[in-house]
C-alpha positions in Angstrom: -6.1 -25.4 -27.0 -6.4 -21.9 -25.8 -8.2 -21.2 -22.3 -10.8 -18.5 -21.3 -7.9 -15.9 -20.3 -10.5 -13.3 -19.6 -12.7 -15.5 -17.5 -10.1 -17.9 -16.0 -7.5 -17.4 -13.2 -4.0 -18.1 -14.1 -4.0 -21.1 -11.1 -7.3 -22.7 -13.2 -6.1 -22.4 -16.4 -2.9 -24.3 -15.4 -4.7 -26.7 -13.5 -6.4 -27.5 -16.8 -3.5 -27.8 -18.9 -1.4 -30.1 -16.3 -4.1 -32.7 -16.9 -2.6 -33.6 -20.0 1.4 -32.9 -19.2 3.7 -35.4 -20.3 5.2 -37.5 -17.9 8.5 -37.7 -17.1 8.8 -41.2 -19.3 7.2 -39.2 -21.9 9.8 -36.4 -21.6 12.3 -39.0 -22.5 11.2 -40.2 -25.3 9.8 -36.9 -26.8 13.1 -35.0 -26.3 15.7 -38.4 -27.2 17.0 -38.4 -23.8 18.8 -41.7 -22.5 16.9 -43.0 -19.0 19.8 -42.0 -16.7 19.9 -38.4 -18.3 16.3 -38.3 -16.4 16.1 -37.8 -13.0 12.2 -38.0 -12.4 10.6 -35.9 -9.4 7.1 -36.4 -9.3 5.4 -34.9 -11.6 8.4 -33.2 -13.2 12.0 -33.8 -13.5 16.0 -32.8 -13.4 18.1 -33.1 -16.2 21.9 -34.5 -15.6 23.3 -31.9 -17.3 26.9 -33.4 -17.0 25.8 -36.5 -19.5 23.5 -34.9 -21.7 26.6 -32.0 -22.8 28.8 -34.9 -22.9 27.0 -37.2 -25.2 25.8 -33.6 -27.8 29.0 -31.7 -27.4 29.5 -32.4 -31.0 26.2 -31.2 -31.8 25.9 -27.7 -33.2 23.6 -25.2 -31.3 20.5 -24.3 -31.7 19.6 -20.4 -32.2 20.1 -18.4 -29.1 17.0 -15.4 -28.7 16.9 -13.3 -25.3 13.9 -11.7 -24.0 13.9 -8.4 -21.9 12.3 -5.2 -21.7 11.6 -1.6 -22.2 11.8 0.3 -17.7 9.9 -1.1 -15.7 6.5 0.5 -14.8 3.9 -0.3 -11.9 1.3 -1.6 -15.0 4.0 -4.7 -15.8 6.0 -5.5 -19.2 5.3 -9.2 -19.3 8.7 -10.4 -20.4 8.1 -14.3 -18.8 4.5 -14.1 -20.6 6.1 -13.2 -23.9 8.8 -15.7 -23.6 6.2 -18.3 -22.8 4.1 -16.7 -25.8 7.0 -16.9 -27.9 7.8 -20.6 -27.0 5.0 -21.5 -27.7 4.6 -19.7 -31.2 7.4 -21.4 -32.6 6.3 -24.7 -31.4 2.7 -23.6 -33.6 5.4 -23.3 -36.3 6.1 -26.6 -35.7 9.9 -25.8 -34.4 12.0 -27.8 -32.2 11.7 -24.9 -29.2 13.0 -24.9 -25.6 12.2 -21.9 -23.1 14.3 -21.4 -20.4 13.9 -19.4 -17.5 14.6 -18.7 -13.7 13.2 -20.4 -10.4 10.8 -17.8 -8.5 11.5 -16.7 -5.1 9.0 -17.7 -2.5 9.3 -13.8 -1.3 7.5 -12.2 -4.3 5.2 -15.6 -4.7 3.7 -14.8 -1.2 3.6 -11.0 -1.6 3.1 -8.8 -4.8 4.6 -9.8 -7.6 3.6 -13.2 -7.7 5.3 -16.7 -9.2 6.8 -15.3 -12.4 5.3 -17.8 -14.4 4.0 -16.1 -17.2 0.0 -15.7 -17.6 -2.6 -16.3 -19.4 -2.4 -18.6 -22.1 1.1 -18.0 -21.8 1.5 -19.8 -18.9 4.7 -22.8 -17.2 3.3 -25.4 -15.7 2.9 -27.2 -13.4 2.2 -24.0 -11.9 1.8 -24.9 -8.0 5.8 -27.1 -7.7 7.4 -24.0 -10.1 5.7 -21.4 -7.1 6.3 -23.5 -4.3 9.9 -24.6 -4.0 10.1 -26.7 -7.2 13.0 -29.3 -6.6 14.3 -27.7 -3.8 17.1 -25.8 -5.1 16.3 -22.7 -3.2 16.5 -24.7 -0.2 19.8 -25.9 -1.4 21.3 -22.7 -1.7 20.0 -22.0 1.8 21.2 -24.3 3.5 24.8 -24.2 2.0 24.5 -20.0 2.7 23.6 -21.1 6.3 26.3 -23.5 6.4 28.7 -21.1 6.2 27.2 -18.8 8.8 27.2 -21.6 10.7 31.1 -22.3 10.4 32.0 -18.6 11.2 29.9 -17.6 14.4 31.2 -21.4 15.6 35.0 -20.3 14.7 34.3 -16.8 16.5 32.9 -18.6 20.0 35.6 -21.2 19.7 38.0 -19.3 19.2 36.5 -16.5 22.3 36.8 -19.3 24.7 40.2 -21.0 23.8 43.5 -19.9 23.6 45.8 -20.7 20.7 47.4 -24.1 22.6 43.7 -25.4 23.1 42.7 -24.1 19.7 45.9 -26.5 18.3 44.6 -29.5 20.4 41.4 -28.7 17.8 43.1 -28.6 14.6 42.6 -24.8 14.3 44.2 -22.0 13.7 42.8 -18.6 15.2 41.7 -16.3 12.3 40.7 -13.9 14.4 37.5 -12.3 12.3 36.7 -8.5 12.9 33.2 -8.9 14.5 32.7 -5.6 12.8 33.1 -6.5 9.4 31.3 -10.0 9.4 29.9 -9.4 5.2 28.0 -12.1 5.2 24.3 -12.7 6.8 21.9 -15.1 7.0 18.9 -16.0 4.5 15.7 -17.6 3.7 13.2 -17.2 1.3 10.6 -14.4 2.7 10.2 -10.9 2.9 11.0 -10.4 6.1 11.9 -6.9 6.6 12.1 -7.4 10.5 15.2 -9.4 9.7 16.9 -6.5 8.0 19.1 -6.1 11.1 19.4 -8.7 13.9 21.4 -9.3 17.0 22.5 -12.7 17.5 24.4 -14.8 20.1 22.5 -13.5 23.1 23.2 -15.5 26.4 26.1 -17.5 27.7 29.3 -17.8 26.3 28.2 -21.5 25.2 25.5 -19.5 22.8 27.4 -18.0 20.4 29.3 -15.3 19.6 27.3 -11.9 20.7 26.8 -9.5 17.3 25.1 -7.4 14.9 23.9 -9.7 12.2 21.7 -9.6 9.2 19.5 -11.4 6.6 18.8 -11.3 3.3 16.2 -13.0 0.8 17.4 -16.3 -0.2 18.1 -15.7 -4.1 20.2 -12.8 -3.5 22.6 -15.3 -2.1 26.2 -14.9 -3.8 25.7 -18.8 -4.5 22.8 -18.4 -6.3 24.9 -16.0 -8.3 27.6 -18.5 -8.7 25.0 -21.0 -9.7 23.9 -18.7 -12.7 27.4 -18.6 -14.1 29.0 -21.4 -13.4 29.7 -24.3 -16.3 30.1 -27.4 -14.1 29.9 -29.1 -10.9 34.2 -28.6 -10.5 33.7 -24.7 -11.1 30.9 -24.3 -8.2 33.2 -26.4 -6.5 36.7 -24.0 -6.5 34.3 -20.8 -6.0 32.8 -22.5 -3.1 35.9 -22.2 -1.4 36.7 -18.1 -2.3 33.6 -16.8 -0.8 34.7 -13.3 1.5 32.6 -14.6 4.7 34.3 -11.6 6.4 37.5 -9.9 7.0 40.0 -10.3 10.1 41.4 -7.6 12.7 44.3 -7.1 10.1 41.8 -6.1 7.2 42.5 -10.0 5.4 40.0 -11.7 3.9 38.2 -14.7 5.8 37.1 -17.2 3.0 34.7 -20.0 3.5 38.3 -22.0 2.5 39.6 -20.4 6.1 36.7 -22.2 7.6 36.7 -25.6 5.7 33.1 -25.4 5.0 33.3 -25.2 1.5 33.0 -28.9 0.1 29.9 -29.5 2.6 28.7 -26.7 0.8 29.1 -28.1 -2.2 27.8 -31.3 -1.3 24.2 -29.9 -0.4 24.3 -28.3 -4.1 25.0 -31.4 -5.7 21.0 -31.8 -7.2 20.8 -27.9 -7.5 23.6 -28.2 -10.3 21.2 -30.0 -12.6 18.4 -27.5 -14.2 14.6 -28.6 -13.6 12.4 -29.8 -16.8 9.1 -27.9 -17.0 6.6 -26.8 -19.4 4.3 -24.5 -21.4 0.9 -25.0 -21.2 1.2 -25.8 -24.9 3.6 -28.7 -23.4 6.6 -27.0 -25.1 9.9 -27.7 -22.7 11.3 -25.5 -20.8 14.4 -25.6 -18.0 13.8 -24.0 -15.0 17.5 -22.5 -13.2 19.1 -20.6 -11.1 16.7 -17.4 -9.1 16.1 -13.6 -9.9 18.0 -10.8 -8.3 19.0 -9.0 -11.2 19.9 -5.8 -9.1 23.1 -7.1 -7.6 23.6 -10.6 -9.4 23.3 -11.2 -13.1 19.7 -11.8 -13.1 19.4 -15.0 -15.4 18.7 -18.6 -15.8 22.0 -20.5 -15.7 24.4 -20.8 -17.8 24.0 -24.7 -17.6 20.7 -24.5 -18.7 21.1 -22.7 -21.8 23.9 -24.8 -22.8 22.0 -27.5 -22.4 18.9 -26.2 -24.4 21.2 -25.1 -27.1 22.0 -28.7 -27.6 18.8 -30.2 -27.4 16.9 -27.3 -29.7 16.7 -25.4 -33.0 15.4 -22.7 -31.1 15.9 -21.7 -27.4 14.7 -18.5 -26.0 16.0 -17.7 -22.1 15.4 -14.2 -20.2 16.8 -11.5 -18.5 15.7 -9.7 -15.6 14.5 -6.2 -15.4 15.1 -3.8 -18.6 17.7 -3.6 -21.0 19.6 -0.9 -19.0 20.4 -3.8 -16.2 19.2 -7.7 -17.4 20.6 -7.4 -20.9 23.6 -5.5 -20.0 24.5 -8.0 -17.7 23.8 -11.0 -20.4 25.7 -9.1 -22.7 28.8 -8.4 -20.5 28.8 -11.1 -18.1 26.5 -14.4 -19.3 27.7 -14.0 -22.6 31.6 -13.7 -21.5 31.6 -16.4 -18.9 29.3 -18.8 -20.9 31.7 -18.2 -24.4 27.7 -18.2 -26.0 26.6 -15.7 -28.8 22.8 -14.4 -29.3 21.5 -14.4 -32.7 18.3 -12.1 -31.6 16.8 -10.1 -28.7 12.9 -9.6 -27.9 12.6 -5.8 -26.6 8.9 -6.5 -24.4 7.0 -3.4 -24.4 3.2 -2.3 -23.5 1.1 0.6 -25.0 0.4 1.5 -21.3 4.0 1.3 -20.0 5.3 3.5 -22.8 2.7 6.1 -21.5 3.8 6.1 -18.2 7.0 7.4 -19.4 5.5 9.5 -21.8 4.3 11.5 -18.0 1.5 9.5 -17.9 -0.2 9.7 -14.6 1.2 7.8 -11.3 -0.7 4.6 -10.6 -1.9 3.4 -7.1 -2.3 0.0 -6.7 -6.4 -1.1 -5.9 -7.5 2.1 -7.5 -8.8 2.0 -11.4 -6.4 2.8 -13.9 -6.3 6.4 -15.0 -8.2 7.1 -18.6 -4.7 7.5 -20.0 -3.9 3.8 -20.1 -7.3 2.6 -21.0 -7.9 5.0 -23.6 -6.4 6.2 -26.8 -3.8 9.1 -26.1 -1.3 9.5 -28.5 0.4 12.5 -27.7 1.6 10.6 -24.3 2.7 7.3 -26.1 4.6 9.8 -28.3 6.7 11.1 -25.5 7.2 7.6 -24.0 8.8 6.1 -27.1 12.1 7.6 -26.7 12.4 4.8 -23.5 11.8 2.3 -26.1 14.4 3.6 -28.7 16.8 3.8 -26.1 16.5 0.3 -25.1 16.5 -0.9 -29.1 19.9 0.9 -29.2 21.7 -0.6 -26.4 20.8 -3.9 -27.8 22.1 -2.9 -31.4 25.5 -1.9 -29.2 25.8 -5.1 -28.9 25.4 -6.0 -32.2 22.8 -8.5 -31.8 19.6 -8.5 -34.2 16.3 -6.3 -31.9 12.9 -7.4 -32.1 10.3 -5.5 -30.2 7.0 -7.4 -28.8 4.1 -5.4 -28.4 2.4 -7.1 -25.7 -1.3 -6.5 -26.3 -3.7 -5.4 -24.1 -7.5 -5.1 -24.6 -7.1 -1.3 -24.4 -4.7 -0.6 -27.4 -6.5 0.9 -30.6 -5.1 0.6 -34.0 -3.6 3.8 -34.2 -1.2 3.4 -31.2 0.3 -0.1 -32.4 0.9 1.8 -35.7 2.6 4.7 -34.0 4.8 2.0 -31.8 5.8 -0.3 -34.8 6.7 2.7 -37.2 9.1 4.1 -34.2 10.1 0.6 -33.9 11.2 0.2 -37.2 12.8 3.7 -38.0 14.9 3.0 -34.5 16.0 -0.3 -36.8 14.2 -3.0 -35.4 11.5 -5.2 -36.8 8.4 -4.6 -34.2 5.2 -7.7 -33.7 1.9 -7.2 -31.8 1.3 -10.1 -29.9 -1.5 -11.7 -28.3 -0.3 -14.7 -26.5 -2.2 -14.1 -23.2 -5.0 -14.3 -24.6 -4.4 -16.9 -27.4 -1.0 -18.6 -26.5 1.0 -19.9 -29.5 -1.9 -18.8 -31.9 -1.8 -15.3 -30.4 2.5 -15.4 -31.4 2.5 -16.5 -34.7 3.6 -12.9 -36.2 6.1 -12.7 -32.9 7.6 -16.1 -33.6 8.0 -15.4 -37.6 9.9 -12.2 -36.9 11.9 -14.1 -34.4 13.0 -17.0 -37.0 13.8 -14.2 -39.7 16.0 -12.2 -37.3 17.8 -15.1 -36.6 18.5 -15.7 -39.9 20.6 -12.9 -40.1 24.1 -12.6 -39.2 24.7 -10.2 -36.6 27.9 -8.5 -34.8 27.9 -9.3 -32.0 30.5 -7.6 -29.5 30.8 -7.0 -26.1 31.2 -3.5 -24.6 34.2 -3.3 -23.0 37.5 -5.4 -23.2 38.5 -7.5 -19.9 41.6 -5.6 -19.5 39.5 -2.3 -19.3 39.8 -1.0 -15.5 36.9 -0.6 -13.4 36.1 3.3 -13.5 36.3 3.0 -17.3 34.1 -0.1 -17.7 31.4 2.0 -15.1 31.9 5.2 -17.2 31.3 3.5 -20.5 28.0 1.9 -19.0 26.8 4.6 -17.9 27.4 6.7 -20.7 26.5 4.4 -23.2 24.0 2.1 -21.8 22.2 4.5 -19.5 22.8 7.5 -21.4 24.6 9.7 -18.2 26.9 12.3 -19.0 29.4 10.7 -16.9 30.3 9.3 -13.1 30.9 10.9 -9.8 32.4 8.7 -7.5 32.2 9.2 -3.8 35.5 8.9 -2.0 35.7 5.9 -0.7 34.0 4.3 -3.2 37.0 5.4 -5.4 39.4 4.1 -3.1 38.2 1.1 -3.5 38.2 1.3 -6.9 41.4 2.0 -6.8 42.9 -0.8 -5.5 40.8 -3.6 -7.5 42.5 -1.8 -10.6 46.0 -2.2 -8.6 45.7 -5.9 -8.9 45.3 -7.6 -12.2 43.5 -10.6 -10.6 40.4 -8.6 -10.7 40.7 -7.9 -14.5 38.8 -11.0 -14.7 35.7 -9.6 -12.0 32.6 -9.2 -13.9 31.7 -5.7 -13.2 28.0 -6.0 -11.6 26.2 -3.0 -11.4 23.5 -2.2 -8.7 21.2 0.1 -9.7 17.4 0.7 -9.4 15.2 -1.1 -12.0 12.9 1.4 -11.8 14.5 4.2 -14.0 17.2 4.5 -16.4 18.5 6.6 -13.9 20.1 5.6 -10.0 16.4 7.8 -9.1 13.4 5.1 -9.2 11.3 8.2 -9.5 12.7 9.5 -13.0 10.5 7.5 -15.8 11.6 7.9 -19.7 14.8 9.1 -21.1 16.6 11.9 -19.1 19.3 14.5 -20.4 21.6 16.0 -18.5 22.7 13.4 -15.4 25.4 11.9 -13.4 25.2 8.3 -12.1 26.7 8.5 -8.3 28.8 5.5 -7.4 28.7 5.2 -3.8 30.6 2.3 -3.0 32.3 -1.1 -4.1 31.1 -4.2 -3.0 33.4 -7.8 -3.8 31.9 -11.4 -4.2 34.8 -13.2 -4.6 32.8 -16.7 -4.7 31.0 -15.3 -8.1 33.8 -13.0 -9.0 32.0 -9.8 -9.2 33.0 -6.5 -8.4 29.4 -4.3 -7.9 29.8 -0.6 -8.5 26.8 0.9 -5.9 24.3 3.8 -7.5 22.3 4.0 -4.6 21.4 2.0 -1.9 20.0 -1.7 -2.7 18.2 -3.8 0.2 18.8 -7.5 0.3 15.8 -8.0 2.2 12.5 -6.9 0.8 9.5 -6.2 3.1 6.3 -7.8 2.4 3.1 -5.4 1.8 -0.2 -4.7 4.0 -1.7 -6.5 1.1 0.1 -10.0 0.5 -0.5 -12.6 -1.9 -0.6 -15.4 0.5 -3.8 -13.7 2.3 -5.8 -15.5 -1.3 -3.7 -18.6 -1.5 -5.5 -21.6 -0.3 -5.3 -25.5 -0.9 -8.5 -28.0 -1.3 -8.4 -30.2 1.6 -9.8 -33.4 -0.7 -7.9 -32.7 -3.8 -4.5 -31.7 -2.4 -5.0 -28.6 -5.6 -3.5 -25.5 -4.7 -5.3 -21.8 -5.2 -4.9 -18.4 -5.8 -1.4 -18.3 -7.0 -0.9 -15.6 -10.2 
């Protein structure tokens, strides 16, 4: 049944629908899993992913659809909300369906954006363990981060306070790290913008090793990055060993395989490997993996998790982060490359009032009304903000995979601007659905989830952009040419050096090339909305993760550390003291 969307908060409506969720003994026998393929936590469970692929790898795969989205604006797109919507559509058209989608970060849970869970009717439940730390997989990738922290400042005081004949009495050898170019920080799972930039190892010479240090959120962690890409517990494993921790006096590389650190690492992902089994609040499946990040990782659910579905469904729909420009292109290039898996269908997630924005609609300041222009009919704005749409629909035909467009309804859209959004859907060669699965769920998909199942019934060409043995420069140019529509690439000096020498060695052939870029634009200005002429992308610098094997070309600067706002979300999150039920989570 479909909730009260307009009356009911997300937190109620999902506190509602987890009063009938299956159990984990009922996931079992609903999805054909064998009892030790279910690892049962709580209310919810883990998957053993390594016996599941091993007794279906026979079994062909299900249809692959990817959701993402038109650039992002301040008034939202809703790509988790349509994939839930979608999800559950197809499971109204009585389809075998599986969602999958990432973990949230406890950052954006506690401050603005909120527990990317969908909304609505649209909704994953249970909604308070997927906002507040779910299996503990975060944790996991925190503490193996740490770990390796841990390891290094050790090995720098250690090796401070002892010369090379008591170092060999240790078992060590001196790798004398460059205190200078330490890469790596520290992280946990907050905004904590006073941890930007940190001093660390003040006092005695028993307290460290005295430095500039640094943190970052938890999920932009180069091992949650690995753990998006890898395809098994022995490839997490090896990469485990070839993370750059830092660099020595001689400009070599200091790898957590220097420091020995990297099969403890290992061993406190060893639950983390396996995805998490959750649901719509139509009690459609859904696997929840790997975090967000899309701005300097790849910005999707795991690999694992996918292949997994695939096996287990007819239908299985996953997401990307951000907009086509940066989530899809790094499915396309990257997930799709690494994972060997082929799309049959993308979901391009668009709203009337987004599409204004870039049309010039007016800026939008959070706790003031919404200007007339989004809440009323303007067509001659919409008209100027569909070329943001059509750009995205042909960097998803690039890739030779089959575009659908969601119009994600609001209460606000007249007639006459869904026509004028599905006829320039169509003419850019896409099929286009309005949608209403907020506010109905499944019901409210029905015409999303038949143009879904008919695009997938199509064969489609799928290709990727650029070749592995195309060098760096040319892979960046063709991206930003093609996929962001520059008119080339300036590269800053040393950022070319760089360059430069990755494209000296073959090894690096085989780096995924990981753009960082704002989400915010098409652009490397968050400021420029719609579809600008006439631009260069700057490349700044270079930066290697040689754990995830990514090379990240730099438009821009990209903090790892996001500040929480004057106006958090945790100042309206609250627990009942006598039922244990959280609150005010969106």
């Amino acid at each position: 049944m479909a909730y009260d969307a307009t009356k009911m908060k997300d937190w109620e409506i999902a506190e509602e629908a987890e009063k009938n969720m299956p159990t984990p003994e009922e996931w079992q026998k609903k999805l054909g899993l064998q009892k030790d393929e279910v690892i049962p936590y709580a209310r919810i469970s883990k998957l053993n992913f390594l016996k599941i692929i091993d007794r279906l790898k026979n079994k062909p795969d299900g249809k692959y659809i990817e959701v993402t989205a038109i650039t992002p604006t301040p008034l939202g797109e809703g790509k988790t909300t349509t994939l839930m919507g979608l999800v559950e559509g197809l499971g109204k058209r009585k389809q075998n369906v599986m969602g999958c989608i990432r973990q949230p970060s406890g950052g954006p849970t506690m401050n603005i954006k909120g527990t990317a869970a969908g909304g609505g009717n649209a909704l994953l439940i249970p909604m308070t363990e997927f906002s507040m730390g779910l299996t503990g997989d975060i944790n996991d990738v925190m503490n193996a981060h740490n770990l390796a922290m841990v390891a290094l400042t050790a090995r720098m005081q250690h090796e401070r306070n002892y010369d090379d004949a008591e170092l060999a009495k240790r078992n060590l050898r001196r790798l004398d790290v460059d205190p200078t170019r330490v890469e790596m920080g520290w992280i946990m799972d907050f905004c904590a913008q006073s941890l930007r930039n940190i001093i660390i190892g003040i006092g005695g010479k028993m307290d460290g090793f005295l430095m500039q240090s640094k943190f970052g959120i938890a999920v932009s962690s180069e091992i949650m990055a690995m753990l998006s890409i890898v395809n098994d517990l022995a490839d997490l494993r090896k990469r485990m060993n070839e993370i750059t921790v830092a660099y020595d006096k001689k400009g070599n590389p200091v790898t957590t395989g220097d420091l020995e650190v990297g099969g403890a690492m290992t061993a406190f992902m060893r639950n983390a490997i396996n995805p998490t089994l959750c649901s719509t609040a139509e009690y459609q499946p859904c696997l929840v993996h790997a975090g967000p990040f899309a701005n300097i990782a790849v910005g999707q659910n795991s690999i694992i998790a996918d292949r997994i579905a695939l096996k287990m469904a007819d239908y299985v729909v996953t997401e990307s982060g951000f907009a086509a420009d940066i989530g899809f292109e790094k499915f396309w290039n990257v997930k799709c490359r690494y994972s060997g898996l082929k799309p049959n269908v993308s979901i391009l997630v668009a709203t009337i009032r987004a599409l204004k924005m870039h049309g010039g609609g007016p800026k939008v300041v959070a706790g003031l009304p919404l200007p007339d222009a989004y809440t009323k009919e303007d067509l001659k704005i919409l008209e100027k903000g569909l070329a943001n749409m059509v750009h995205h629909i042909n960097t998803i035909k690039t890739a030779g995979i089959n575009p659908v467009v969601c119009i994600n309804s609001f209460h606000t859209d007249t007639k006459a601007e869904v026509a004028m959004v599905r006829k320039a859907a169509e003419a850019a060669g896409a099929r286009c659905a309005f949608s209403e699965h907020w506010l109905k769920g499944g019901d409210g998909a029905l015409e999303l989830a038949d143009a879904a199942m008919e695009a997938c019934k199509e064969k489609n060409n799928f290709k990727f952009l650029y070749p592995n043995e195309m060098k760096l420069r040319d892979r960046v140019d063709k991206i930003a040419k093609v996929v962001y529509g520059a008119d080339g690439v300036s590269w800053a000096p040393e950022a070319e050096v760089k360059a430069k020498v990755f494209e000296a060695d073959k090894k690096y052939d085989e780096y995924a090339t990981m753009m960082v870029k704002t989400h915010l634009s098409l652009t490397h200005d968050p400021a420029i909305k719609g579809t600008p002429k006439g631009w260069t992308l700057p490349i700044r610098d270079v930066l290697i993760y040689s754990g995830a094997k990514f090379l990240c070309p730099c438009a821009g600067t990209i903090s790892l550390m996001p500040g929480t706002s004057s106006d958090p979300a945790f100042r309206r999150i609250d627990i009942d003291t006598k039922t244990g039920n959280v609150s005010g989570l969106f």
